[in-house]
Backbone and ligand atoms as CSV (ligand in chain L), in Angstrom:
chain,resi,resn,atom,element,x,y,z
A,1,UNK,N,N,-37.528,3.104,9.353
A,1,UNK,CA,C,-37.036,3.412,7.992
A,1,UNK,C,C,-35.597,3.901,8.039
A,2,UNK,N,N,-35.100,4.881,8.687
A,2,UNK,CA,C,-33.769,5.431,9.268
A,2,UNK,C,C,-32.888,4.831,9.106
A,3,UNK,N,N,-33.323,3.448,10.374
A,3,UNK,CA,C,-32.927,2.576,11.485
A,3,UNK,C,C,-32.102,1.671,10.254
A,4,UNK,N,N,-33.329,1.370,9.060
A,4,UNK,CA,C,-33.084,0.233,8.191
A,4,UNK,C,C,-31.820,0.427,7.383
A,5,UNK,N,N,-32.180,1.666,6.810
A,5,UNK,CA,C,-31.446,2.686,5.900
A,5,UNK,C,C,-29.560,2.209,6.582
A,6,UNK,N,N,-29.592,2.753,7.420
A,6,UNK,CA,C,-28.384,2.758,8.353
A,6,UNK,C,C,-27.442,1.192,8.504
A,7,UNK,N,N,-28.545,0.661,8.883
A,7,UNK,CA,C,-28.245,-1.186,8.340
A,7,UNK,C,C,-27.565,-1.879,7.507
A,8,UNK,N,N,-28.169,-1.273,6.027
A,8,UNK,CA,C,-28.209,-1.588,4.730
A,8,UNK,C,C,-26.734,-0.973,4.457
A,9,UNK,N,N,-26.454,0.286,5.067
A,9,UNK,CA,C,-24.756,0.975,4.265
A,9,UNK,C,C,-23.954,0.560,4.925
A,10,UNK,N,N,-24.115,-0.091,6.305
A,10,UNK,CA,C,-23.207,-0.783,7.288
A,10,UNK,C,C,-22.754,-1.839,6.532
A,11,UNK,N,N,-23.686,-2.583,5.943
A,11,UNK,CA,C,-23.444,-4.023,5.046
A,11,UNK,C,C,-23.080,-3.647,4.186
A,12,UNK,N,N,-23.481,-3.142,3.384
A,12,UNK,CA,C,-22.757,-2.872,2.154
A,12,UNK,C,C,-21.258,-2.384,2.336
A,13,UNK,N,N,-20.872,-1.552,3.102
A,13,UNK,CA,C,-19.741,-1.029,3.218
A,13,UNK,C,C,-18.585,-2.193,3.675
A,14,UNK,N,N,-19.385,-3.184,4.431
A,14,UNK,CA,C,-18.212,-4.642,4.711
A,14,UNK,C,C,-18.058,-5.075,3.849
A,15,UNK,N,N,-19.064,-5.838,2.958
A,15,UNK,CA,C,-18.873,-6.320,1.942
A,15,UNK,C,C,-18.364,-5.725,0.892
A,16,UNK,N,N,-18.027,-4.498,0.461
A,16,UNK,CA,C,-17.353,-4.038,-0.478
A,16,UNK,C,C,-15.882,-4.036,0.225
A,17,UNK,N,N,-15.831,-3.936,1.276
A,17,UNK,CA,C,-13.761,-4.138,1.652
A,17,UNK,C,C,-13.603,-4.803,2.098
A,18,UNK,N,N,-14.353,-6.093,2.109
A,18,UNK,CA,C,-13.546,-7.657,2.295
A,18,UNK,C,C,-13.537,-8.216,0.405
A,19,UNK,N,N,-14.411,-7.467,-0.432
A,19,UNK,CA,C,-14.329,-8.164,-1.729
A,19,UNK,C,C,-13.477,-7.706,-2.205
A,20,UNK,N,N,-13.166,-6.144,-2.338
A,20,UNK,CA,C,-11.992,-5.510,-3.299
A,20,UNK,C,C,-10.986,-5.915,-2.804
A,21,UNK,N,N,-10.752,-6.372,-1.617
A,21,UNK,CA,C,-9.184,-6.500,-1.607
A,21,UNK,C,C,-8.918,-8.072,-0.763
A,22,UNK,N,N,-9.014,-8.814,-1.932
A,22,UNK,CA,C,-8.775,-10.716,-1.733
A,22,UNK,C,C,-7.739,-10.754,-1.083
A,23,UNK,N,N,-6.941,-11.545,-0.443
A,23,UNK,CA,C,-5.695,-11.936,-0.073
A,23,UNK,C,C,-4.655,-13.027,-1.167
A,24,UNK,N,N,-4.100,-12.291,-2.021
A,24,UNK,CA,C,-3.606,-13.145,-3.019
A,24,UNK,C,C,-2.609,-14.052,-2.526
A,25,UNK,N,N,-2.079,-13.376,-0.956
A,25,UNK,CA,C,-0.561,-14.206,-0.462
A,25,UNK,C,C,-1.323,-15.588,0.012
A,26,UNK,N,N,-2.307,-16.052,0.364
A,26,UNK,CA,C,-3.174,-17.160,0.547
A,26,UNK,C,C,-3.421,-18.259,-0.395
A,27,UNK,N,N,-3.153,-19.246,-0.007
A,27,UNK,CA,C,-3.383,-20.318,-1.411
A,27,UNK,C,C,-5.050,-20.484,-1.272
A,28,UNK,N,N,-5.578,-20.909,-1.952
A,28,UNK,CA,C,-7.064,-20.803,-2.233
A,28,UNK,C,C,-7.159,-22.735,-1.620
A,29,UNK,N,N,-5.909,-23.117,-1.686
A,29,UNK,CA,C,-5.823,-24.904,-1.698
A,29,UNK,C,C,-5.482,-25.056,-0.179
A,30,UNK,N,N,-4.554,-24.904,-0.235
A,30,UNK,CA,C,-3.888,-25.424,0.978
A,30,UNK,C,C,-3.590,-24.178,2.069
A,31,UNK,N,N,-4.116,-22.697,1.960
A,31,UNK,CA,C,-4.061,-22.558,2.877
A,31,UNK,C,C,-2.801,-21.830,3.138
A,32,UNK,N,N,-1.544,-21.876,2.745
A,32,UNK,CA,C,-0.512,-21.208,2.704
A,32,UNK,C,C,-0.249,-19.530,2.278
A,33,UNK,N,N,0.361,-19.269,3.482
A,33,UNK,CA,C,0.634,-17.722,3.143
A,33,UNK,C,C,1.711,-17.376,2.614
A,34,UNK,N,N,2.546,-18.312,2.035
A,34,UNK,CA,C,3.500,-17.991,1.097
A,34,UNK,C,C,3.387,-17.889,-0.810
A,35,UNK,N,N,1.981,-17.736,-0.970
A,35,UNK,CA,C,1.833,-17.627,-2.333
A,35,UNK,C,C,2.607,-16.204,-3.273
A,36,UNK,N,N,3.406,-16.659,-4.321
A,36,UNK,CA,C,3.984,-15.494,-4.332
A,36,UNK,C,C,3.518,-15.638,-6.085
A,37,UNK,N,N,3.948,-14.259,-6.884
A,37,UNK,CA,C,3.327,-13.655,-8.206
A,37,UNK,C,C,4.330,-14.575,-8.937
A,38,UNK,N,N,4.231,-15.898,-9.715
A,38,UNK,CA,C,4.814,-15.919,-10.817
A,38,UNK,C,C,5.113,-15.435,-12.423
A,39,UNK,N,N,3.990,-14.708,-12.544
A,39,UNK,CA,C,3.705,-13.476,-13.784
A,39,UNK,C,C,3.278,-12.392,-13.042
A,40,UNK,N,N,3.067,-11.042,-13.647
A,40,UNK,CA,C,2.976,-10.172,-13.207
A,40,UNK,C,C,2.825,-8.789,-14.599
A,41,UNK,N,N,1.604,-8.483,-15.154
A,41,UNK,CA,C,1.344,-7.748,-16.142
A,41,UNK,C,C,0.060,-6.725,-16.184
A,42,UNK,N,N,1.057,-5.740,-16.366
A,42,UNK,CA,C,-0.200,-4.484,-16.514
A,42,UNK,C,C,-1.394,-5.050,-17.150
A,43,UNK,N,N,-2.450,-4.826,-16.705
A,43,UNK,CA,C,-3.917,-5.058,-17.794
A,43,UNK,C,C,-4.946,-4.123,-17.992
A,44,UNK,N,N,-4.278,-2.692,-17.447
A,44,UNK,CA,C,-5.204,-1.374,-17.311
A,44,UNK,C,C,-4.592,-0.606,-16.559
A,45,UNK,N,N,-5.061,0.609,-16.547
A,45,UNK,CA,C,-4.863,1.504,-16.281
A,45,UNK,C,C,-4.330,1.381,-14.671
A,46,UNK,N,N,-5.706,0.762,-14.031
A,46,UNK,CA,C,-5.563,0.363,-12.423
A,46,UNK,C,C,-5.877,-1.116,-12.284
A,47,UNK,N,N,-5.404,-1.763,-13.381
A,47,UNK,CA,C,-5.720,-3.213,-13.447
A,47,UNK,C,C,-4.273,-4.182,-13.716
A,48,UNK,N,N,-4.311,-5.403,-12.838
A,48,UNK,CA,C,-3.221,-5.948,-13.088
A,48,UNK,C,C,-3.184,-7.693,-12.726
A,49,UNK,N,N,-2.846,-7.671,-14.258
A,49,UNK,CA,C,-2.579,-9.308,-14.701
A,49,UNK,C,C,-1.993,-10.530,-14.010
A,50,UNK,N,N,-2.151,-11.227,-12.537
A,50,UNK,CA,C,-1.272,-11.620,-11.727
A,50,UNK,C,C,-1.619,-13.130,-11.841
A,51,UNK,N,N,-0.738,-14.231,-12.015
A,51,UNK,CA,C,-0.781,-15.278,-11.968
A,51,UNK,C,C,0.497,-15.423,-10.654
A,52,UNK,N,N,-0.628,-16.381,-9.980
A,52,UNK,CA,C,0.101,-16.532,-8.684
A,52,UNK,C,C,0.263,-18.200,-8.159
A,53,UNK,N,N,1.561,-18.469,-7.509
A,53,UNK,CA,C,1.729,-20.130,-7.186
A,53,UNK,C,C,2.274,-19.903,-5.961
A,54,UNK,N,N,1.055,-21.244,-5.741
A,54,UNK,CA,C,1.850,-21.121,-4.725
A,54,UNK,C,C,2.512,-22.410,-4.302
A,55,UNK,N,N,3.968,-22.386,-3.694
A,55,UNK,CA,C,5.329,-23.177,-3.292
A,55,UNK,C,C,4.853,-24.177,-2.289
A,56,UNK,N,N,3.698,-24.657,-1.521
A,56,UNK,CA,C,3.656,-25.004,-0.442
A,56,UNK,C,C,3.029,-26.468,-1.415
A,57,UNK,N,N,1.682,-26.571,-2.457
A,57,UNK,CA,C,0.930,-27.381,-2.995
A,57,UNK,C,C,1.264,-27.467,-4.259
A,58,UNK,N,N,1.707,-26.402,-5.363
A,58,UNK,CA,C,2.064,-26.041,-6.427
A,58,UNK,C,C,1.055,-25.665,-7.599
A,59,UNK,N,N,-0.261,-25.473,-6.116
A,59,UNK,CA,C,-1.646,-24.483,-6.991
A,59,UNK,C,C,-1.163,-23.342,-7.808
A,60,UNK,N,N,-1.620,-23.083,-8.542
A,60,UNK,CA,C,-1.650,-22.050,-9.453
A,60,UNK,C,C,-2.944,-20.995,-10.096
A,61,UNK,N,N,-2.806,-19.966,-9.856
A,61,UNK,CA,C,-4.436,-19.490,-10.310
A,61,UNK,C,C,-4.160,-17.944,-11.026
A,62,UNK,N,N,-4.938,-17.255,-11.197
A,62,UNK,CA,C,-4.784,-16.485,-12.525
A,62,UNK,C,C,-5.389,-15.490,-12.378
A,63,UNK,N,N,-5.764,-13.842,-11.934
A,63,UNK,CA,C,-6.971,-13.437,-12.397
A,63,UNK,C,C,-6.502,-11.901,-12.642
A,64,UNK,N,N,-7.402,-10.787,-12.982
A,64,UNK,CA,C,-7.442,-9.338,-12.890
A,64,UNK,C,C,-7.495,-8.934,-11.721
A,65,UNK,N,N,-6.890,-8.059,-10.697
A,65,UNK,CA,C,-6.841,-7.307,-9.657
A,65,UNK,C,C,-6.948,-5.644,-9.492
A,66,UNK,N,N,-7.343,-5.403,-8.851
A,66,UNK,CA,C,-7.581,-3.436,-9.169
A,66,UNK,C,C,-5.732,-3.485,-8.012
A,67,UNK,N,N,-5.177,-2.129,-8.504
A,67,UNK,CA,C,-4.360,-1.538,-7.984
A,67,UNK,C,C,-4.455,-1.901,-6.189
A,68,UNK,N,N,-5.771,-1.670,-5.748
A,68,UNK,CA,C,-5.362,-1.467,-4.602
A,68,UNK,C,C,-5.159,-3.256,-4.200
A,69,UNK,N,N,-5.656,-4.070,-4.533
A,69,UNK,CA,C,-5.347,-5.183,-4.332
A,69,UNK,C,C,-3.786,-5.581,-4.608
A,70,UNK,N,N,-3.541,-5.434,-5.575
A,70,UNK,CA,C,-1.919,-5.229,-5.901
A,70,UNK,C,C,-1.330,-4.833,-4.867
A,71,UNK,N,N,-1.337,-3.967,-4.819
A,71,UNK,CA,C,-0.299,-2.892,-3.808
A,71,UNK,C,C,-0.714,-3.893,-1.921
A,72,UNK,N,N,-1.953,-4.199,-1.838
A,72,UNK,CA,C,-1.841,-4.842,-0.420
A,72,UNK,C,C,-0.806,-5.800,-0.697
A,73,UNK,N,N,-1.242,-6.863,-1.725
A,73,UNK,CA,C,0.002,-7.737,-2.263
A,73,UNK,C,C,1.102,-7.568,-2.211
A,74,UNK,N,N,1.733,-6.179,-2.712
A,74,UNK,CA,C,2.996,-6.302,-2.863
A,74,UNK,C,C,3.665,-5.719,-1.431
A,75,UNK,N,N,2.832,-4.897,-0.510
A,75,UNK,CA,C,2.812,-4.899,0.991
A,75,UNK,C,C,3.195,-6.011,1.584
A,76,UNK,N,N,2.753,-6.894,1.453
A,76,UNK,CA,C,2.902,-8.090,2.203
A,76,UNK,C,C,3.715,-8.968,1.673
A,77,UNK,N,N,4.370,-8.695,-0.442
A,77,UNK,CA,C,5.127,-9.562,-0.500
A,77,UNK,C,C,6.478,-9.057,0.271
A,78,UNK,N,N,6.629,-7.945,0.321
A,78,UNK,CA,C,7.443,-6.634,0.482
A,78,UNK,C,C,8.166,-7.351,1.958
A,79,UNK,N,N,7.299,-7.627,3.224
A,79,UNK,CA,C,7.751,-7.590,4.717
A,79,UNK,C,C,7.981,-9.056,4.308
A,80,UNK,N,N,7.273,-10.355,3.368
A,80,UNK,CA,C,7.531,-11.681,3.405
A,80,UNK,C,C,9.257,-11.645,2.978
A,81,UNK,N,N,9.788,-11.009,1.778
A,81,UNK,CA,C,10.946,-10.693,0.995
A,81,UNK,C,C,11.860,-10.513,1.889
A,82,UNK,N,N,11.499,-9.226,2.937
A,82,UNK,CA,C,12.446,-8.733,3.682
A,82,UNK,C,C,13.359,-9.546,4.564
A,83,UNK,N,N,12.130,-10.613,4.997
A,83,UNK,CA,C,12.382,-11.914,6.219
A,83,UNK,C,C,13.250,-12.685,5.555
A,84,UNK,N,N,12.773,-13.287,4.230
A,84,UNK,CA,C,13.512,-13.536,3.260
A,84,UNK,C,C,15.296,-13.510,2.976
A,85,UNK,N,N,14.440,-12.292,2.209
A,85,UNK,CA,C,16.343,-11.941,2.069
A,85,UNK,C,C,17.162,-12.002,3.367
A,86,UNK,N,N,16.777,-11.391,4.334
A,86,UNK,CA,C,17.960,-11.494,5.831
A,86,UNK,C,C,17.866,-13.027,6.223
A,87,UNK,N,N,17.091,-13.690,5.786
A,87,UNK,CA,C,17.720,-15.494,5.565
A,87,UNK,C,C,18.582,-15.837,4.947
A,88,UNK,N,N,18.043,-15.278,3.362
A,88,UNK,CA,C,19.255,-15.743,2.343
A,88,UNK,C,C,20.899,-15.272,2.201
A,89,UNK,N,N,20.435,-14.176,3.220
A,89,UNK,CA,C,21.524,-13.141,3.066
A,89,UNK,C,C,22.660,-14.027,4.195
A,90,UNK,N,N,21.905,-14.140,5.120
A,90,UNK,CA,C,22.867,-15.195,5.961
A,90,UNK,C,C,23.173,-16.612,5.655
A,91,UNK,N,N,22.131,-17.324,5.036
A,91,UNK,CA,C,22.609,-18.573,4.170
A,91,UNK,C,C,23.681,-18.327,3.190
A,92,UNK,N,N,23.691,-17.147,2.607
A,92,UNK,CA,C,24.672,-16.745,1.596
A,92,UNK,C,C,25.821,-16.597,2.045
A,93,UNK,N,N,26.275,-15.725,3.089
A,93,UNK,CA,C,27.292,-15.419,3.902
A,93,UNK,C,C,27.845,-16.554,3.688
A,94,UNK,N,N,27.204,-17.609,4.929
A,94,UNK,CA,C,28.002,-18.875,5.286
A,94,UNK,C,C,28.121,-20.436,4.197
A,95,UNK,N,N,27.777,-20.381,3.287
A,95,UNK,CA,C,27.174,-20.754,1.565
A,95,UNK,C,C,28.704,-20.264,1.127
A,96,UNK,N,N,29.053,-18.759,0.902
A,96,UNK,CA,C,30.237,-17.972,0.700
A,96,UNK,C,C,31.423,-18.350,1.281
A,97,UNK,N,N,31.470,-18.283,2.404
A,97,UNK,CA,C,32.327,-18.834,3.231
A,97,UNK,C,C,33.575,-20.142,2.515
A,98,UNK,N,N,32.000,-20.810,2.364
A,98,UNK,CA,C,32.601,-22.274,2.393
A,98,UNK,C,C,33.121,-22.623,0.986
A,99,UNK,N,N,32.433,-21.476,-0.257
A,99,UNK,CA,C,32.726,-21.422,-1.686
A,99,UNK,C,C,33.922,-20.725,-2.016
A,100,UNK,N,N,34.334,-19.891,-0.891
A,100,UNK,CA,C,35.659,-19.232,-1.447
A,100,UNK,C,C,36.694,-19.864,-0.630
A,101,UNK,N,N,36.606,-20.607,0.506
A,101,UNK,CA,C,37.737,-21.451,0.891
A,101,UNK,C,C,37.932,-22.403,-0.032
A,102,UNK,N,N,36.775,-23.052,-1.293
A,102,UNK,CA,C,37.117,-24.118,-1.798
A,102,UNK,C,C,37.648,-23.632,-3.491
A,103,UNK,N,N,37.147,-22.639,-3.579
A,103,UNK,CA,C,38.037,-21.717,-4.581
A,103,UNK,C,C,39.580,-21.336,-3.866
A,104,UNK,N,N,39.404,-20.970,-3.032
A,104,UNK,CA,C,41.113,-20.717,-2.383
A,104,UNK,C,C,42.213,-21.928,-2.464
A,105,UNK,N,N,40.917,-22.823,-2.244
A,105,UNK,CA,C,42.400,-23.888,-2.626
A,105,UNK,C,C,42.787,-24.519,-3.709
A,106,UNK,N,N,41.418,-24.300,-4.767
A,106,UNK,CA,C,41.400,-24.937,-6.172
A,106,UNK,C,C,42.618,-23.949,-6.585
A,107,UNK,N,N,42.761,-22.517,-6.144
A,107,UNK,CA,C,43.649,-21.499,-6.841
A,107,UNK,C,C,45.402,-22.349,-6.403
A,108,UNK,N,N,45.145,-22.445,-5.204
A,108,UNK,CA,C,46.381,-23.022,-4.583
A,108,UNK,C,C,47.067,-23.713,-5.216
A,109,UNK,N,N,46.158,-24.991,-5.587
A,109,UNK,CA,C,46.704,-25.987,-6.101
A,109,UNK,C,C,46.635,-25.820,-8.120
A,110,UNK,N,N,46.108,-25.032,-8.085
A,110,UNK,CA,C,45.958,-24.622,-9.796
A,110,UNK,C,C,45.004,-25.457,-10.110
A,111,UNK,N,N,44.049,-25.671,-10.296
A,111,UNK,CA,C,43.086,-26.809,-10.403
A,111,UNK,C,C,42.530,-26.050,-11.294
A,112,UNK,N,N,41.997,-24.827,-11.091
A,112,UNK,CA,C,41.103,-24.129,-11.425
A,112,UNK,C,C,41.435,-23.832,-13.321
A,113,UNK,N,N,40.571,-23.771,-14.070
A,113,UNK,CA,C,40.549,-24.289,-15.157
A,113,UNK,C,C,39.583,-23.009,-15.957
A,114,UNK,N,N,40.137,-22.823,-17.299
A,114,UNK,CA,C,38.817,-21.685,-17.501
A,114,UNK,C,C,37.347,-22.102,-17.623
A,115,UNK,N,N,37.280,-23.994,-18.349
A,115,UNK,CA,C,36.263,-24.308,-18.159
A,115,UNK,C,C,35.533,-24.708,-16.987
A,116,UNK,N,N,36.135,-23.904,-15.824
A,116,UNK,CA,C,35.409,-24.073,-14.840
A,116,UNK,C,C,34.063,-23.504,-14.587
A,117,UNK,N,N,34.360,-21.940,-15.214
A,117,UNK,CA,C,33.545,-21.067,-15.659
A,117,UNK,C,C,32.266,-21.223,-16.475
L,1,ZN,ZN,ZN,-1.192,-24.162,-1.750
């Protein structure tokens, strides 16, 4: 009886923290861990409105999340972003580079026009 008892809260206790907290960065399709929040709206107190796509298939899905699901989410969009940005940040650099030498010379030569703007 104990033995059983003991069993029963073991299970239960997995199954309640693999359900509350889904992996939203996961496409449900294809599998991709780049799914990121295209909406994003309070729906309670500890509830929140997330429609999510994902970039890899161009699935899309929809649902209510408790806070703590959120927050793993935004954990993980958080370190995905970070990788991110220090990409873009260096694509940008050298992106920059090459946009203000070609502004430098549009200035040079006067090219540059207000309706460039
Ligand atoms: Zn996908």
């Amino acid at each position: 009886m104990a033995t059983q008892d003991t069993g029963h809260r073991m299970n239960q206790a997995t199954s309640t923290s693999t359900s509350t907290t889904p992996l939203l960065h996961v496409c449900e399709r294809c599998s991709s861990d780049l799914v990121n929040p295209t909406q994003w709206d309070q729906a309670g107190p500890e509830l929140w409105a997330v429609t999510l796509g994902c970039p890899n298939c161009g699935h899309s899905r929809g649902g209510i999340f408790s806070q703590e699901t959120v927050d793993a989410f935004d954990a993980i969009l958080d370190d995905g972003y970070t990788l991110l940005l220090e990409e873009l940040r260096q694509l940008t650099e050298a992106n920059m580079a090459e946009e203000i030498a070609c502004f430098v010379a549009a200035l040079q030569v006067d090219a540059l026009l207000p309706e460039d703007f």
